[in-house]
C-alpha positions in Angstrom: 42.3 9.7 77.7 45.4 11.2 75.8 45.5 15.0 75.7 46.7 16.1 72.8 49.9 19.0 72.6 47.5 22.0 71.6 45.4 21.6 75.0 48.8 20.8 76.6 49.8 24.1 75.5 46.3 25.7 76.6 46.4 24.6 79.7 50.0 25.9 80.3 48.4 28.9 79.3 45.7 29.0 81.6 48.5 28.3 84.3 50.2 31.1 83.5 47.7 33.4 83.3 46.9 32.0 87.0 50.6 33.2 87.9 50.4 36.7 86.2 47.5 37.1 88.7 49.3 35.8 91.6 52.0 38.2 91.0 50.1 40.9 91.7 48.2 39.2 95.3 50.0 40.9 98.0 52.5 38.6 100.9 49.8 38.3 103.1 47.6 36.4 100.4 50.1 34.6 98.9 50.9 33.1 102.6 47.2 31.6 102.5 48.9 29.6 99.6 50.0 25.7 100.3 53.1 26.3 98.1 56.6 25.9 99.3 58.0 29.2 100.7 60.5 29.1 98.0 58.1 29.9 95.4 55.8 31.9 97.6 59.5 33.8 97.8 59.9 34.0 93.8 56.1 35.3 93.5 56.7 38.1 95.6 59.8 39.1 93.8 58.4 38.7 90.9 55.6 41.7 90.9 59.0 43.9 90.7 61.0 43.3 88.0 60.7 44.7 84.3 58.5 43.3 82.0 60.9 41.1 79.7 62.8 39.5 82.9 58.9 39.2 84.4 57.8 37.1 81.9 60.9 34.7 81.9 60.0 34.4 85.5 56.3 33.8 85.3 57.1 30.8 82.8 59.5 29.5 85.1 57.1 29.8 88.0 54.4 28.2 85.5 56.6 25.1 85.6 57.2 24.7 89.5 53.3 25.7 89.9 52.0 23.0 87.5 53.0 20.6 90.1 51.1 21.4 93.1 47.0 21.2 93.2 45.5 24.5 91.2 42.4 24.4 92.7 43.2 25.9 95.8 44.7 28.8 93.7 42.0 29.5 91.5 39.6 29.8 94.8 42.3 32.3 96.2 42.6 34.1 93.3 39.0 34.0 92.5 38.4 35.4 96.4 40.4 38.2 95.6 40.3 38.9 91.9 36.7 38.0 91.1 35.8 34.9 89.4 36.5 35.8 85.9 40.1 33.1 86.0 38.1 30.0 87.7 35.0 30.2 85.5 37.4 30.6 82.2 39.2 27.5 83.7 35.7 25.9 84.3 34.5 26.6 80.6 37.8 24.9 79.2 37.5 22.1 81.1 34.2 21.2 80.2 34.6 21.9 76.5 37.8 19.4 77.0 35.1 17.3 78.3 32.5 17.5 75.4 35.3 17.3 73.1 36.7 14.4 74.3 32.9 12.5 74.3 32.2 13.8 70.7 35.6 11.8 69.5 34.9 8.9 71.6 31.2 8.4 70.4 32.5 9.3 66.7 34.9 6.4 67.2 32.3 4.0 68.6 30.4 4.2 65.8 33.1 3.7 62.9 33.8 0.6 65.2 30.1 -0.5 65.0 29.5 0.4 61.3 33.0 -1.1 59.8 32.2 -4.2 62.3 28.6 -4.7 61.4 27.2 -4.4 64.5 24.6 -2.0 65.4 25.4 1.1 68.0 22.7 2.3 70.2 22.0 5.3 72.3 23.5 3.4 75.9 27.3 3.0 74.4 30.1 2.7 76.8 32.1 5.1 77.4 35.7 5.6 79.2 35.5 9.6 79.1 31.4 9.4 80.7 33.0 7.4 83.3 35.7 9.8 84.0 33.2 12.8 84.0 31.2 10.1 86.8 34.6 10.4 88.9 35.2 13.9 88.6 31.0 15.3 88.7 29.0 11.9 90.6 25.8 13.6 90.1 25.9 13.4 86.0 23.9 10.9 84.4 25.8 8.7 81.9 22.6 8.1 80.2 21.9 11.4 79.3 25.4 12.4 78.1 25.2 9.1 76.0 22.0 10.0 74.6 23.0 13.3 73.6 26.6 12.2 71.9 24.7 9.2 70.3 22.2 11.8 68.8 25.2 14.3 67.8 26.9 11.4 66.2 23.9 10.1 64.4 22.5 13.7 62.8 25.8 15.8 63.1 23.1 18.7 64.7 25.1 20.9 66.7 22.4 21.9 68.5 23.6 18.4 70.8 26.9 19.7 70.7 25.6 22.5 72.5 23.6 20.5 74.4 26.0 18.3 76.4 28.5 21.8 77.1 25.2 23.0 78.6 24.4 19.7 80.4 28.1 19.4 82.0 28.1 22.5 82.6 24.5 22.7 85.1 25.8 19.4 86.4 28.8 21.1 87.4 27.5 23.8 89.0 25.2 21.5 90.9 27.9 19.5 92.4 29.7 22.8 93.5 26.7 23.7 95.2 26.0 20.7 96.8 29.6 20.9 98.2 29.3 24.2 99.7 25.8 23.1 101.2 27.7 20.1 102.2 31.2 22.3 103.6 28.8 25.1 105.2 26.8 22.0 107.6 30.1 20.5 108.4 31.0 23.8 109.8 27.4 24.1 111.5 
């Protein structure tokens, strides 16, 4: 799946907004952080200089971040901040998600109709798959159903209806990781 420049250019801007907030997480927090000292370093140093040098910093930071696993940010941040950054982060990714599906079943059934053939609700799907990867506990059926049904009416009401049903599966399989982390611990 090809991610095309505008949600490049989102999700550099969801990164940054992830450093403007770890600017501003004192040295103590920041060394929780798995990133290199040097940048640990460059965040610190950063929460002091004047706003026009500050943001020149925080894009340059933004690029060195990018490479290192977020997710362990966001939950610091998130731990600190409030939860505000990781559920925005959440909500794009999903809509990413159900935008992706939506062009994928649009272009399944041009296939079928300027082929002859006849598409039906249980389609294959590269992006469900993915999702299957990234959330197990989705069904592919369901998420099939419901962009076969936006496809075929155009009723946004299944728009909103696979955002809401990515999104509950989502929070499921967060849940079942912390029951999951918390026994482990037990």
């Amino acid at each position: 799946m090809q991610i095309s420049r505008s949600e490049q250019k989102r999700r550099i801007k969801e990164i940054e907004r992830l450093v403007e907030e770890l600017i501003t997480l004192p040295a103590h927090e920041l060394r929780k952080t798995s990133l290199p000292e040097e940048i640990r370093e460059s965040l610190l140093s950063a929460a002091h200089l004047p706003d026009k040098v500050k943001k020149r910093e925080i894009k340059y930071l933004t690029r060195l971040i990018r490479e290192y696993p977020l997710e362990s940010l966001y939950e610091l941040v998130s731990s600190r901040r409030g939860h505000k950054l990781k559920e925005r982060q959440l909500v794009k990714t999903i809509d990413f998600y159900r935008q992706a599906l939506i062009s994928e079943a649009l272009e399944q059934e041009k296939l079928c109709r300027s082929g002859g053939g006849d598409w039906t609700e249980n389609w294959s799907s590269a992006t469900i798959a993915q999702l299957q990867h990234t959330i197990p506990v989705i069904d592919p059926l369901t998420l099939s159903r419901l962009a076969y049904l936006f496809v075929r009416t155009r009723n946004p009401r299944y728009n909103r209806e696979i955002f809401r049903y990515l999104r509950s599966m989502q929070e499921l399989h967060n849940r079942n990781q912390q029951r999951s982390s918390v026994s482990g611990e037990a």
